[in-house]
N, CA, C and O atoms as a GROMACS GRO file, in nm:
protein
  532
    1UNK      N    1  12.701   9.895   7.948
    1UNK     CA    2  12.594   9.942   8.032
    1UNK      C    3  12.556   9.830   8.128
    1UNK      O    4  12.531   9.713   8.100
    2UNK      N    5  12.557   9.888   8.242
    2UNK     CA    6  12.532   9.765   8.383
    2UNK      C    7  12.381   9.780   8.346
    2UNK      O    8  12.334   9.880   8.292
    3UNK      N    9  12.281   9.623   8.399
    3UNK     CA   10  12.141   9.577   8.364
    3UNK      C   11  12.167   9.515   8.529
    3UNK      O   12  12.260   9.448   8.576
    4UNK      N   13  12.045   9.569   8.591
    4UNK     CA   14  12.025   9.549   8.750
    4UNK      C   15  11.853   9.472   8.736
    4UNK      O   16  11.761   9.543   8.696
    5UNK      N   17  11.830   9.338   8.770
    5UNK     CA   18  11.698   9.310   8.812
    5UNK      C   19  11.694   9.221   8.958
    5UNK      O   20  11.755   9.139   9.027
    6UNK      N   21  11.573   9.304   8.946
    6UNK     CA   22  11.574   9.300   9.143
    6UNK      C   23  11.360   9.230   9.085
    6UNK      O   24  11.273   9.272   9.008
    7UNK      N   25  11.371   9.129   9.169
    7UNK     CA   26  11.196   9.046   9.145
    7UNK      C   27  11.160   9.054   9.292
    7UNK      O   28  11.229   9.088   9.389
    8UNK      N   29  11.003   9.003   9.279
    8UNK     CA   30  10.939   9.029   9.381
    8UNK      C   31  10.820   8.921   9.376
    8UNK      O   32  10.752   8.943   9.276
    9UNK      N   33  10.757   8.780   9.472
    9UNK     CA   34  10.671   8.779   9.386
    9UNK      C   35  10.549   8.800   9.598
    9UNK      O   36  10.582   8.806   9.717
   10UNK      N   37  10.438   8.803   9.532
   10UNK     CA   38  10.336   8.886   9.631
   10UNK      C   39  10.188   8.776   9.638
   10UNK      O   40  10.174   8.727   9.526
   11UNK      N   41  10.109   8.741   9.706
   11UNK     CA   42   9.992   8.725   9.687
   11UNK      C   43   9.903   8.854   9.661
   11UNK      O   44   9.813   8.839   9.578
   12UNK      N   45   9.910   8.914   9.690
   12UNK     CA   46   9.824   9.018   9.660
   12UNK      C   47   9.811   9.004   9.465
   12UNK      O   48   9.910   8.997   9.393
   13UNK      N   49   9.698   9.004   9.425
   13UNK     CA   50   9.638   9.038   9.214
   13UNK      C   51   9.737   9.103   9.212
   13UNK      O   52   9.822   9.149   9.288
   14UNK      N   53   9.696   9.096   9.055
   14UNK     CA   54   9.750   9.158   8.932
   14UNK      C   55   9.676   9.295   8.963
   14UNK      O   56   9.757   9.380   9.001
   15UNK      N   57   9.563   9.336   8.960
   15UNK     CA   58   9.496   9.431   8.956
   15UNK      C   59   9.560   9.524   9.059
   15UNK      O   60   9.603   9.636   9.032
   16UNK      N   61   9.564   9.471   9.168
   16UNK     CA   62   9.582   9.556   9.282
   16UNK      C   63   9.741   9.635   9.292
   16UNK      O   64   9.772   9.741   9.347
   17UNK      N   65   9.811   9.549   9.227
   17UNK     CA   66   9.933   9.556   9.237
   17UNK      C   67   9.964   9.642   9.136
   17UNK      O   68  10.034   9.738   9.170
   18UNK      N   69   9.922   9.634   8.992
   18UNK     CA   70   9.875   9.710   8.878
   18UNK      C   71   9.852   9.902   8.917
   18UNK      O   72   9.895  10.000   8.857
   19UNK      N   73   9.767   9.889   9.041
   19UNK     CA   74   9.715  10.035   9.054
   19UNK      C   75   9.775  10.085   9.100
   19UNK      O   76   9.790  10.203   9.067
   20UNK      N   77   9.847  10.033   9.202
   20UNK     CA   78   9.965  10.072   9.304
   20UNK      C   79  10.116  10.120   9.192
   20UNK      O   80  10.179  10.226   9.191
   21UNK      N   81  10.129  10.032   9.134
   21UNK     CA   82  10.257  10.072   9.057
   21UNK      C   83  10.211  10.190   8.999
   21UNK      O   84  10.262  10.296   9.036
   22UNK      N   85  10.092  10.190   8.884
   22UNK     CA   86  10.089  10.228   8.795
   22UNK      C   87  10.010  10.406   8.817
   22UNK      O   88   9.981  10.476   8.719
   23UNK      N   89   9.989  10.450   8.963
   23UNK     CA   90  10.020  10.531   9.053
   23UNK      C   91  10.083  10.636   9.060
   23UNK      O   92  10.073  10.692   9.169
   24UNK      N   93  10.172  10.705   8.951
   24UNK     CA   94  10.328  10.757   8.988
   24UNK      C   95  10.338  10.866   9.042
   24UNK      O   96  10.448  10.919   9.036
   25UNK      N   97  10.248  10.925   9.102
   25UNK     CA   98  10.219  11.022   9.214
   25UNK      C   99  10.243  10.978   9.362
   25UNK      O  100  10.294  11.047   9.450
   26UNK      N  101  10.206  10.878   9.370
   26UNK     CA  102  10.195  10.806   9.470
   26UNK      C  103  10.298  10.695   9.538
   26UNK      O  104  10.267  10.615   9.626
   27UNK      N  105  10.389  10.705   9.492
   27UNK     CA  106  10.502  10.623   9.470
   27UNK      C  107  10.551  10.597   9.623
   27UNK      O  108  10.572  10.492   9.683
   28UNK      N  109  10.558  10.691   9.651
   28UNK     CA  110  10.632  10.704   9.826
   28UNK      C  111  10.511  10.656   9.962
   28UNK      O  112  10.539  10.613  10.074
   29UNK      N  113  10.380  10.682   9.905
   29UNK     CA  114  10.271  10.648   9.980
   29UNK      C  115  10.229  10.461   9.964
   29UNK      O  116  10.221  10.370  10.046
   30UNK      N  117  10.210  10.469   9.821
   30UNK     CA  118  10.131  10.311   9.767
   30UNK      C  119  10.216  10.225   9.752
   30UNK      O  120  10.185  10.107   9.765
   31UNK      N  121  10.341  10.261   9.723
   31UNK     CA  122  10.451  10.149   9.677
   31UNK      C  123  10.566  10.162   9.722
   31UNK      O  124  10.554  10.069   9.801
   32UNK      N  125  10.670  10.199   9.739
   32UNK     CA  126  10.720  10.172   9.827
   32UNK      C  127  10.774  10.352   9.976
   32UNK      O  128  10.866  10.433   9.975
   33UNK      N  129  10.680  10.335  10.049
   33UNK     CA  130  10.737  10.390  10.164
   33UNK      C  131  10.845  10.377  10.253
   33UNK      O  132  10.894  10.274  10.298
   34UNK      N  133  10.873  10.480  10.272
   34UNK     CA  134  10.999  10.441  10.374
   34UNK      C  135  11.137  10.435  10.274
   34UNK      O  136  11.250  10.476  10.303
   35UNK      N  137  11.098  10.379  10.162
   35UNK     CA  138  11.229  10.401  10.070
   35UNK      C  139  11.249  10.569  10.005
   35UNK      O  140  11.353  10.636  10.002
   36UNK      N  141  11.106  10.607   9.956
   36UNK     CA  142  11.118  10.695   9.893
   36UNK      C  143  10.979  10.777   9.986
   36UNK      O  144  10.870  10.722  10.006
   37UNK      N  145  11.014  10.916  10.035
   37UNK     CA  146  10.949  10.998  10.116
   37UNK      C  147  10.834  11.102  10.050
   37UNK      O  148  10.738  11.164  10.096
   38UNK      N  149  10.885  11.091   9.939
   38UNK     CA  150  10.812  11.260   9.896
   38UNK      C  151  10.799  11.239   9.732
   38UNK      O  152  10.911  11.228   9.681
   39UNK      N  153  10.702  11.230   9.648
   39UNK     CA  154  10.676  11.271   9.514
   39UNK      C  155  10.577  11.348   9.433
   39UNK      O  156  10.457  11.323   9.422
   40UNK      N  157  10.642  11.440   9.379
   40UNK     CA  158  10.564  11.517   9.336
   40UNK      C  159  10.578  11.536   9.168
   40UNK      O  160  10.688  11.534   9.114
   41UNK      N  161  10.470  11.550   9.104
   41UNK     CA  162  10.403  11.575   8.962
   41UNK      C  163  10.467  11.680   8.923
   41UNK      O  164  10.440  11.788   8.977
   42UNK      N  165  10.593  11.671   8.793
   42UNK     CA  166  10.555  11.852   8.791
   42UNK      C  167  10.578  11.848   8.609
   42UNK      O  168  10.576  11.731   8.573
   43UNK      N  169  10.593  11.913   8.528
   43UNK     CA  170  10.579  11.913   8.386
   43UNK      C  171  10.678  11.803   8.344
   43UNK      O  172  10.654  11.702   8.278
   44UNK      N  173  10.794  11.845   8.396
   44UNK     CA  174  10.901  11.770   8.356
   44UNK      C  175  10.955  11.621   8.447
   44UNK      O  176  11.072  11.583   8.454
   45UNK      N  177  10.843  11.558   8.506
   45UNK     CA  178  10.833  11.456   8.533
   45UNK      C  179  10.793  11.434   8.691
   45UNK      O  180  10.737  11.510   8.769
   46UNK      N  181  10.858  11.263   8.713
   46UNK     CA  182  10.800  11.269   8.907
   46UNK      C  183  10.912  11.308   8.955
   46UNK      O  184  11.017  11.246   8.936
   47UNK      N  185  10.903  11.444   9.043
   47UNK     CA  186  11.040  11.414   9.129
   47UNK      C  187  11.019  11.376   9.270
   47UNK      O  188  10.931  11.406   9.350
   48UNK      N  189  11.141  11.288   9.281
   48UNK     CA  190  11.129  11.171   9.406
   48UNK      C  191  11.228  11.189   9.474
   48UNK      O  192  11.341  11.195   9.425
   49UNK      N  193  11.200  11.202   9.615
   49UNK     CA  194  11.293  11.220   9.711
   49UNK      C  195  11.315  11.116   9.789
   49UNK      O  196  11.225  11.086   9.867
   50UNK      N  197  11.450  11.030   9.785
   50UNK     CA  198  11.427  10.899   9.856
   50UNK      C  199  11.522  10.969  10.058
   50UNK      O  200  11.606  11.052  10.092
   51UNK      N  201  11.422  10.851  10.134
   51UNK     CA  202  11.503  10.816  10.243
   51UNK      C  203  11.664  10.867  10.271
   51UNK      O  204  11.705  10.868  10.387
   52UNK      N  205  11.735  10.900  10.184
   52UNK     CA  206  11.858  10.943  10.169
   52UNK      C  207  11.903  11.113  10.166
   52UNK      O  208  12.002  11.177  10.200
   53UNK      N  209  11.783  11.140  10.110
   53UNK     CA  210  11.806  11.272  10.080
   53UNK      C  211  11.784  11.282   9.936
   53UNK      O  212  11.703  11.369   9.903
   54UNK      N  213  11.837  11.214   9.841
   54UNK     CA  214  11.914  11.252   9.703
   54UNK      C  215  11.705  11.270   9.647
   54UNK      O  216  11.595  11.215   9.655
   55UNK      N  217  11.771  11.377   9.598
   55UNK     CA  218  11.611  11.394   9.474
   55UNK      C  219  11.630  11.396   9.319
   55UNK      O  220  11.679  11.484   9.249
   56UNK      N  221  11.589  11.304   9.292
   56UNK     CA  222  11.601  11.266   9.123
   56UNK      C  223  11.440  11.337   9.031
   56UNK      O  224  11.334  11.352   9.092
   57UNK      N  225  11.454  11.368   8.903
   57UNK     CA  226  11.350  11.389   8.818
   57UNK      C  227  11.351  11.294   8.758
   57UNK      O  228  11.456  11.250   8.713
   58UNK      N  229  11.188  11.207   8.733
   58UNK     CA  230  11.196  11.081   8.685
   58UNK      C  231  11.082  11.096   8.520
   58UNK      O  232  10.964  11.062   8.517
   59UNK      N  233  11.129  11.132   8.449
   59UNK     CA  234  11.044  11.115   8.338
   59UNK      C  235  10.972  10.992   8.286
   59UNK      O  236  11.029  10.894   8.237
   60UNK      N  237  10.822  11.009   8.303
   60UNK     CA  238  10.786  10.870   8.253
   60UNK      C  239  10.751  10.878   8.121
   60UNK      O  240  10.684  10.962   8.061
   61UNK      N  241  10.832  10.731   8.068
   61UNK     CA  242  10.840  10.676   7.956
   61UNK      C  243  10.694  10.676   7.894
   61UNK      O  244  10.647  10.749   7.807
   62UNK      N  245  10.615  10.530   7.995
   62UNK     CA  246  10.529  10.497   7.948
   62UNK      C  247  10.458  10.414   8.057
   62UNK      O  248  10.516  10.353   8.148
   63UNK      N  249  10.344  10.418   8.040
   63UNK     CA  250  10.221  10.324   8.157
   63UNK      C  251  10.186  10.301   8.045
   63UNK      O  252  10.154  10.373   7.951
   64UNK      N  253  10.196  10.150   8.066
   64UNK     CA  254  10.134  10.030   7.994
   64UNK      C  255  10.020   9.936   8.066
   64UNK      O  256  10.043   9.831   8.126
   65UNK      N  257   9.916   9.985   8.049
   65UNK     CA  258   9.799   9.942   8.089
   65UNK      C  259   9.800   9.793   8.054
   65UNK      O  260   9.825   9.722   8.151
   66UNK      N  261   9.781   9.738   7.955
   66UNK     CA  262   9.784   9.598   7.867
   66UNK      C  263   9.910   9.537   7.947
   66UNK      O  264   9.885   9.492   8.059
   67UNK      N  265  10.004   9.534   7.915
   67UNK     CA  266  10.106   9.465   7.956
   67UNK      C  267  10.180   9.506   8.086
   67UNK      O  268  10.297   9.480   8.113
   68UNK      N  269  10.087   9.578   8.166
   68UNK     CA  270  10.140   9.630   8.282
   68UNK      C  271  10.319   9.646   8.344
   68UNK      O  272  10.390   9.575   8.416
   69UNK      N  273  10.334   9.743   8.289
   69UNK     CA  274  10.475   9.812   8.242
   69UNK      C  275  10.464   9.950   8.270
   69UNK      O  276  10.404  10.029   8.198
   70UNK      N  277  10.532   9.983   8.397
   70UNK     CA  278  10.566  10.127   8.367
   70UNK      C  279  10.749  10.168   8.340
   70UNK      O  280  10.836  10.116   8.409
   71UNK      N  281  10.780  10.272   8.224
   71UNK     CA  282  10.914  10.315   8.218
   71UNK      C  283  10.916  10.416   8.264
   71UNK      O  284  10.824  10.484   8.307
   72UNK      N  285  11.043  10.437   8.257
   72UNK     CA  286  11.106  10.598   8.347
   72UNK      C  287  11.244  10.615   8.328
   72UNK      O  288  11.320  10.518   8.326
   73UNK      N  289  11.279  10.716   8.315
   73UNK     CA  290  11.411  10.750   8.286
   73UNK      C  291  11.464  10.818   8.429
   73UNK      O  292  11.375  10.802   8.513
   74UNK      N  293  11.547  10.870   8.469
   74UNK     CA  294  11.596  10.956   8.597
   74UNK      C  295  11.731  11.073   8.526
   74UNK      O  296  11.818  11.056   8.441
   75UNK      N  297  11.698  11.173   8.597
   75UNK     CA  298  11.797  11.310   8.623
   75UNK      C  299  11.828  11.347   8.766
   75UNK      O  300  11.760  11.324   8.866
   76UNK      N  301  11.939  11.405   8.754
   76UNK     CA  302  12.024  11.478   8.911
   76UNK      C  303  12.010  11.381   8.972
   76UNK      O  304  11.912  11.379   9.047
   77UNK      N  305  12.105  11.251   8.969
   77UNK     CA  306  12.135  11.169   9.044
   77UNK      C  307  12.318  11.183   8.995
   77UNK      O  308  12.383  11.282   8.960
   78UNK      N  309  12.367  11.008   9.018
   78UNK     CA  310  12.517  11.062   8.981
   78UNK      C  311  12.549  10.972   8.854
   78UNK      O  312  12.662  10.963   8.806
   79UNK      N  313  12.434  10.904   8.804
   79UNK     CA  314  12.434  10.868   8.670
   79UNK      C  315  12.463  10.976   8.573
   79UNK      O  316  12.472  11.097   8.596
   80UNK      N  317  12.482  10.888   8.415
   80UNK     CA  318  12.496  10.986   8.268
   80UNK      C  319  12.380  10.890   8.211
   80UNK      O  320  12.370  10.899   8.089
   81UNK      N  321  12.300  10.808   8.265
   81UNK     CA  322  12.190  10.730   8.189
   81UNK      C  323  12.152  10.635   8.292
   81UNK      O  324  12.236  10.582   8.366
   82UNK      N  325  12.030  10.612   8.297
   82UNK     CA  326  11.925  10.557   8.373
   82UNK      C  327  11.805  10.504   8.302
   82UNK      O  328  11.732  10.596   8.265
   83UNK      N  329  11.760  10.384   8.271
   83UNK     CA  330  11.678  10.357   8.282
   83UNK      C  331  11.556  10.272   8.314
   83UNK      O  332  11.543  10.171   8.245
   84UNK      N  333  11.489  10.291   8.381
   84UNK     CA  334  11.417  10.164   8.503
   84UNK      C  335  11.284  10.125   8.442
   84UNK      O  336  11.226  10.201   8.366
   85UNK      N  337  11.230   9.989   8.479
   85UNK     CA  338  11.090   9.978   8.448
   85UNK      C  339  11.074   9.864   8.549
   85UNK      O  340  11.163   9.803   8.609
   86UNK      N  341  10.887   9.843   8.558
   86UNK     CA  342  10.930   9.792   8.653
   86UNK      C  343  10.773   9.690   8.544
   86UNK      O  344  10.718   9.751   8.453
   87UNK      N  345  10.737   9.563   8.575
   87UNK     CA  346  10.668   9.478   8.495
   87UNK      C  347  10.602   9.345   8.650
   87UNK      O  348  10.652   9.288   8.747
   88UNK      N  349  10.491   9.354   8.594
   88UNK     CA  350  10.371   9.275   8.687
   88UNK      C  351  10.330   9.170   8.606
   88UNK      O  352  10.295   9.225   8.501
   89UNK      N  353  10.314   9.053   8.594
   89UNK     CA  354  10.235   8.977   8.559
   89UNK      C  355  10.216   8.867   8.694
   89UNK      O  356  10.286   8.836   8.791
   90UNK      N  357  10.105   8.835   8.651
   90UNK     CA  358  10.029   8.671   8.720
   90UNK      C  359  10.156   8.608   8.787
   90UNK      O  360  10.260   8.570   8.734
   91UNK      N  361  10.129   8.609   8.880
   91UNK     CA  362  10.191   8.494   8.958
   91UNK      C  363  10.134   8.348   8.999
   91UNK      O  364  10.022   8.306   8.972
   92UNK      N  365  10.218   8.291   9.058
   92UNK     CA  366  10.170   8.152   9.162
   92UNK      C  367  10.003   8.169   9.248
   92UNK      O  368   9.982   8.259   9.330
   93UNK      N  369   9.939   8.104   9.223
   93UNK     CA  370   9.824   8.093   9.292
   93UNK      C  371   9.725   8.228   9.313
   93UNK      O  372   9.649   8.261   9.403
   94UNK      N  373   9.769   8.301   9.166
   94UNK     CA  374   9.668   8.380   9.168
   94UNK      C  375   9.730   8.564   9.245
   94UNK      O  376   9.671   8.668   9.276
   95UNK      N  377   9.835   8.531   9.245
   95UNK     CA  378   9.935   8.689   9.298
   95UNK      C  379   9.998   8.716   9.213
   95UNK      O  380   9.969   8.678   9.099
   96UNK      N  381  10.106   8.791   9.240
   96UNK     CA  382  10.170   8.875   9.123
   96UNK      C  383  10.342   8.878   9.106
   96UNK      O  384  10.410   8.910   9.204
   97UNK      N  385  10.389   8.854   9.013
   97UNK     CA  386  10.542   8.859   9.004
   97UNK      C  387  10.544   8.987   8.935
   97UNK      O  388  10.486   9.023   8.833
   98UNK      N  389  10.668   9.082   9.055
   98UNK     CA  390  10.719   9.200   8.986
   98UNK      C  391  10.862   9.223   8.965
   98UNK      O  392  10.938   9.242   9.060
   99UNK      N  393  10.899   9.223   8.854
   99UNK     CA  394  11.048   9.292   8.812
   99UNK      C  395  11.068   9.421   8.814
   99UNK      O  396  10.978   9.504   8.807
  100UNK      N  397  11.209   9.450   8.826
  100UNK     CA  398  11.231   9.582   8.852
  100UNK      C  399  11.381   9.564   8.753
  100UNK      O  400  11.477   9.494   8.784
  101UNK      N  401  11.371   9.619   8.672
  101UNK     CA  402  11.513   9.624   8.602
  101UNK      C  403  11.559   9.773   8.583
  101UNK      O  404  11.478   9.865   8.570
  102UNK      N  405  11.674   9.786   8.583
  102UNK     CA  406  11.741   9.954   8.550
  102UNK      C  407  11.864   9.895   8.435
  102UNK      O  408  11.906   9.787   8.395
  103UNK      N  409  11.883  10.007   8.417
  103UNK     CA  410  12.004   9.969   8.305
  103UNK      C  411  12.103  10.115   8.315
  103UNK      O  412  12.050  10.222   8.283
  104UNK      N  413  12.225  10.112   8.354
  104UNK     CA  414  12.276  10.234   8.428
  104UNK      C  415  12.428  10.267   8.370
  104UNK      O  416  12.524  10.190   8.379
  105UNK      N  417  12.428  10.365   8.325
  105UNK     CA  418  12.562  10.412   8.314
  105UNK      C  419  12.623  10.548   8.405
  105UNK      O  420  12.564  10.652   8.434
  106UNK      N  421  12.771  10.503   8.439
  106UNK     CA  422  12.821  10.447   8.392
  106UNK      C  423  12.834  10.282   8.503
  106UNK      O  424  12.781  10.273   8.614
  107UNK      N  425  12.916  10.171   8.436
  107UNK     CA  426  12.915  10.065   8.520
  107UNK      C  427  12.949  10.071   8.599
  107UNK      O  428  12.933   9.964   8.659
  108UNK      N  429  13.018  10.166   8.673
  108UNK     CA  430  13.090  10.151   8.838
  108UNK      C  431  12.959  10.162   8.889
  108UNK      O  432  12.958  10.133   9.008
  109UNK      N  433  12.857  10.190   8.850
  109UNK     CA  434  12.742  10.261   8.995
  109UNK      C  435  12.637  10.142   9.000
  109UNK      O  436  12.525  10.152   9.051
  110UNK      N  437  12.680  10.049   8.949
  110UNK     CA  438  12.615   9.941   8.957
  110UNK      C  439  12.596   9.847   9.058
  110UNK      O  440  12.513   9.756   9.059
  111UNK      N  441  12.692   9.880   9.158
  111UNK     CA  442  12.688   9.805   9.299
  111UNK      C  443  12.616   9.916   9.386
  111UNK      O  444  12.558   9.882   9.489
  112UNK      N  445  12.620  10.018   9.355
  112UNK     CA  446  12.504  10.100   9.454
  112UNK      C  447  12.372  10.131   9.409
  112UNK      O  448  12.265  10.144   9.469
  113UNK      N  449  12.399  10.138   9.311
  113UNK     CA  450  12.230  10.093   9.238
  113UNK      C  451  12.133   9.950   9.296
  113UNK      O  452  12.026   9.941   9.356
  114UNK      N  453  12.220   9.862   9.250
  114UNK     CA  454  12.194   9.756   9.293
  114UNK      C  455  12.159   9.734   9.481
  114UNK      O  456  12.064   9.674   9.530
  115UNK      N  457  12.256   9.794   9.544
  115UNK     CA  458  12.188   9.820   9.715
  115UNK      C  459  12.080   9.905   9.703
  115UNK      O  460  12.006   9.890   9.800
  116UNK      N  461  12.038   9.992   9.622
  116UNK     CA  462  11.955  10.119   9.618
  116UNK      C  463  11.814  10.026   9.618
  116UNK      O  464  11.711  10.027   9.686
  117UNK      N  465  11.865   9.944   9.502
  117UNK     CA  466  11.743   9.833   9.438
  117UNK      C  467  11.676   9.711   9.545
  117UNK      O  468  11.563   9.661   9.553
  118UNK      N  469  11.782   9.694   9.608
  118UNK     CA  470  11.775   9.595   9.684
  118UNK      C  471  11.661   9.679   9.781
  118UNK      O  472  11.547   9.650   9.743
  119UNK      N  473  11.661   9.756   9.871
  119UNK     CA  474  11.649   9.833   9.976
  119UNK      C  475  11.487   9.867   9.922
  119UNK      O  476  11.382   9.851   9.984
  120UNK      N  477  11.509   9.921   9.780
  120UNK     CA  478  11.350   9.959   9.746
  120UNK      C  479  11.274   9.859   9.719
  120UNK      O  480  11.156   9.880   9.743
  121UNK      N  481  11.305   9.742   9.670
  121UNK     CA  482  11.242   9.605   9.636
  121UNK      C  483  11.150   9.518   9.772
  121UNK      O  484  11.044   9.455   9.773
  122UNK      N  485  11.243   9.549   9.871
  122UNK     CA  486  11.189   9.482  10.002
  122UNK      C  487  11.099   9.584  10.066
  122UNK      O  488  11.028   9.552  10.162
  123UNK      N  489  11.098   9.688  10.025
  123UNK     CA  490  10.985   9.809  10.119
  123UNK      C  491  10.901   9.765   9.994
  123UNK      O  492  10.808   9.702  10.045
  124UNK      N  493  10.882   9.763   9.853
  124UNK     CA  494  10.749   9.717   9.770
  124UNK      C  495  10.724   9.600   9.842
  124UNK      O  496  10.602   9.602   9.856
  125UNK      N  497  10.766   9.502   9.894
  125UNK     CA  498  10.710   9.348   9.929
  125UNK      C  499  10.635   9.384  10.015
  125UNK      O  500  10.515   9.359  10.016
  126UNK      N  501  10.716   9.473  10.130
  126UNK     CA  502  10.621   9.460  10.235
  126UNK      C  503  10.510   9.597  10.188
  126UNK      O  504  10.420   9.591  10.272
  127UNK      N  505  10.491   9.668  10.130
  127UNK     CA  506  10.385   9.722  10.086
  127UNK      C  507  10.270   9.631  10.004
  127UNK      O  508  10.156   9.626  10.050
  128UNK      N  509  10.316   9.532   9.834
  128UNK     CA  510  10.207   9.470   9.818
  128UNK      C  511  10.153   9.387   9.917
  128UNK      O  512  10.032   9.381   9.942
  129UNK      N  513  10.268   9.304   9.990
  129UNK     CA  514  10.204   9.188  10.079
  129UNK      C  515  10.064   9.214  10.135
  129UNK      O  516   9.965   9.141  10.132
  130UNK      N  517  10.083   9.367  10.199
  130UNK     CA  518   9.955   9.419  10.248
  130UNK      C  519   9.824   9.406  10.180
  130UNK      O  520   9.718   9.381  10.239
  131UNK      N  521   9.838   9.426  10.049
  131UNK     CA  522   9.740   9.408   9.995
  131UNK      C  523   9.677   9.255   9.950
  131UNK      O  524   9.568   9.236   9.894
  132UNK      N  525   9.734   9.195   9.972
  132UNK     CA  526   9.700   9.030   9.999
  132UNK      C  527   9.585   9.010  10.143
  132UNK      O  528   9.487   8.936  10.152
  133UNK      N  529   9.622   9.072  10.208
  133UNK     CA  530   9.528   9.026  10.335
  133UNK      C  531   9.411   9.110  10.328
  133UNK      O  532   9.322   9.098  10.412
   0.00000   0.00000   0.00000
């Protein structure tokens, strides 16, 4: 199983950065725009429509309030297993370091995952950054 981590670190809190992730309605608006266009709530999880077209169902694992952690699994992509989380703690001078790890089968899709990751990681920067000023 390919393991993809893509970091981030932000002035913008813990707190702020916290609400934004931890959000998952809001995903395409608060965190990262422009990567991902459209999400919507529905029983069987968030489904997210990225910049590309492709729309995945993202079941969440878990929002971890305490250890600020959200999981998620993904469907109707071109994976057989997916699974992402993404983790905030304290940063440098009072901002925030965020990881983004997936863990993906099968291993060939690991170099487009990884651009996928890349691409969504830099639209979150420039989304928390905002919240720094």
């Amino acid at each position: 199983m390919a393991s993809i981590i893509k970091t981030l670190s932000t002035a913008a809190p813990l707190a702020e950065v916290w609400d934004a992730i931890r959000d998952v309605g809001a995903v395409h608006t608060r965190l990262v725009p422009g990567f991902v266009v459209a999400t919507t709530l529905e029983d069987d999880g968030r489904h997210v429509t990225f910049v590309n077209g492709l729309t995945v169902v993202e079941p969440i694992v878990t929002i971890d309030d305490q250890h600020h952690r959200l999981v998620w699994t993904a469907r109707g992509g071109t994976s057989t297993h997916y699974n992402g989380a993404l983790h905030a703690t304290v940063g440098r001078n009072g901002g925030t370091d965020v990881s983004w790890i997936a863990d993906v089968l099968p291993d060939e899709l690991a170099p487009t995952i990884a651009k996928n990751m890349a691409a969504g990681i830099e639209a979150m920067q420039r989304t928390l950054d905002q919240l720094a000023s």
